[in-house]
C-alpha positions, 0 to 999 in steps of 0.5 A: 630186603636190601643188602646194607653192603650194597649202598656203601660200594655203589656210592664209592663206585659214583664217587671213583667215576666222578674223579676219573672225569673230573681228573680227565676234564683238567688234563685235556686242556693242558693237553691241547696247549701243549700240542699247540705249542709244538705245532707252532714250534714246528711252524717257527722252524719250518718258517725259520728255515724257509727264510733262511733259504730265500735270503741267502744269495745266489752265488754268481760265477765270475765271468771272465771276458777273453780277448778277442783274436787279432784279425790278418787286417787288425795285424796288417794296419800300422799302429799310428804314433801319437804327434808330440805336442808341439809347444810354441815358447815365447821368448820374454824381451831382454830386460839387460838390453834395455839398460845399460851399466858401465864402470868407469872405475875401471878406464884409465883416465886421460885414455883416447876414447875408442867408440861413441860409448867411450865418448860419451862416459869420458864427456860425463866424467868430465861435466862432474868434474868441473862441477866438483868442489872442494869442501872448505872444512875438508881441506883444513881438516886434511880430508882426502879420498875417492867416492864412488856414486852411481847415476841412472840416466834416461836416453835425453840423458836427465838424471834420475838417480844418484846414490852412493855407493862407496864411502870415501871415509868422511861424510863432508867428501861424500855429499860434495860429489853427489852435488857435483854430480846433481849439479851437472845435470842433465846430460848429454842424449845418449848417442844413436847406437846405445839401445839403453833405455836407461843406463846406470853408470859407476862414477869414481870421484877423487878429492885430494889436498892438491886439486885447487 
């Protein structure tokens, strides 16, 4: 006959044995994980390391180039000296050389003329003259004064301006001796030895109550 303890022990033994594997079989794979997650650990850090090791740059030495010796024949040749540059200046005609200016402000009237140029500037003054003309209006309103006008002439002695140049403090005075001056025109060709090629010339022209 059986012992009735015997049952009750050899179940509880099954059943401890049955939690023993059960318990054994849920740690093995959270074991396995965790032994992949260090060895992929450790493959990231080698892998880390080994390309830290390809990128980093080799450090290249400065190569310093020295001068080369100066040879007896390199000593011995004469250094040559640059030629300067040798600049050709072009002189621009004289523009004063072709145009003339005379003041005959500045002569004396009725002095001898002295040269070709003097002749001529007392010959111009003169053809003025006897085309000047007293403004009626003028003399009963007791204007007096000198103008001074300029002339610009070409070498066939044509008039091509004639413009004002001092007041003579009445307008009627001023416009008698421009017409004067337009009205003695043209003049005389300027003579051979004058290189103008053109000729501005001051003219004073007097007007006083005792000219007829």
């Amino acid at each position: 006959m059986k012992d009735p303890r015997i049952a009750p022990t050899a179940a509880w033994l099954f059943s401890l044995v049955l939690h023993a594997v059960l318990f054994g079989l849920l740690l093995l794979p959270s074991m396995k994980s965790s032994s992949d997650e260090i060895n992929i650990d450790l493959i990231s850090l080698h892998e880390v390391g080994t390309s830290a090791s390809v990128s980093s740059p080799a450090v290249r030495k400065k190569q310093v180039a020295l001068p080369k010796p100066e040879t007896a024949a390199d000593a011995s040749s004469p250094v040559e000296k640059a030629a300067p540059n040798e600049t050709t200046s072009v002189l621009a005609p004289d523009s004063q050389a072709l145009e003339g200016d005379s003041d005959l402000s500045s002569t004396v009237a009725g002095q001898a003329p002295r040269n070709s140029k003097e002749r001529y500037l007392a010959g111009l003054r003169d053809q003025i003259a006897r085309h000047q003309i007293y403004p009626q209006a003028s003399r009963s309103f007791q204007e007096e004064g000198m103008v001074k006008i300029r002339l610009t002439l070409d070498r066939s002695g044509s008039l091509l301006k004639v413009e004002l140049v001092e007041s003579s403090g009445h307008k009627r005075l001023n416009d008698a001796a421009i017409r004067a001056a337009a009205k003695a025109a043209p003049y005389s060709t300027f003579p051979e030895d004058i290189s103008f090629q053109t000729w501005k010339i001051l003219v004073p022209v007097r007007f006083t109550l005792a000219q007829k």
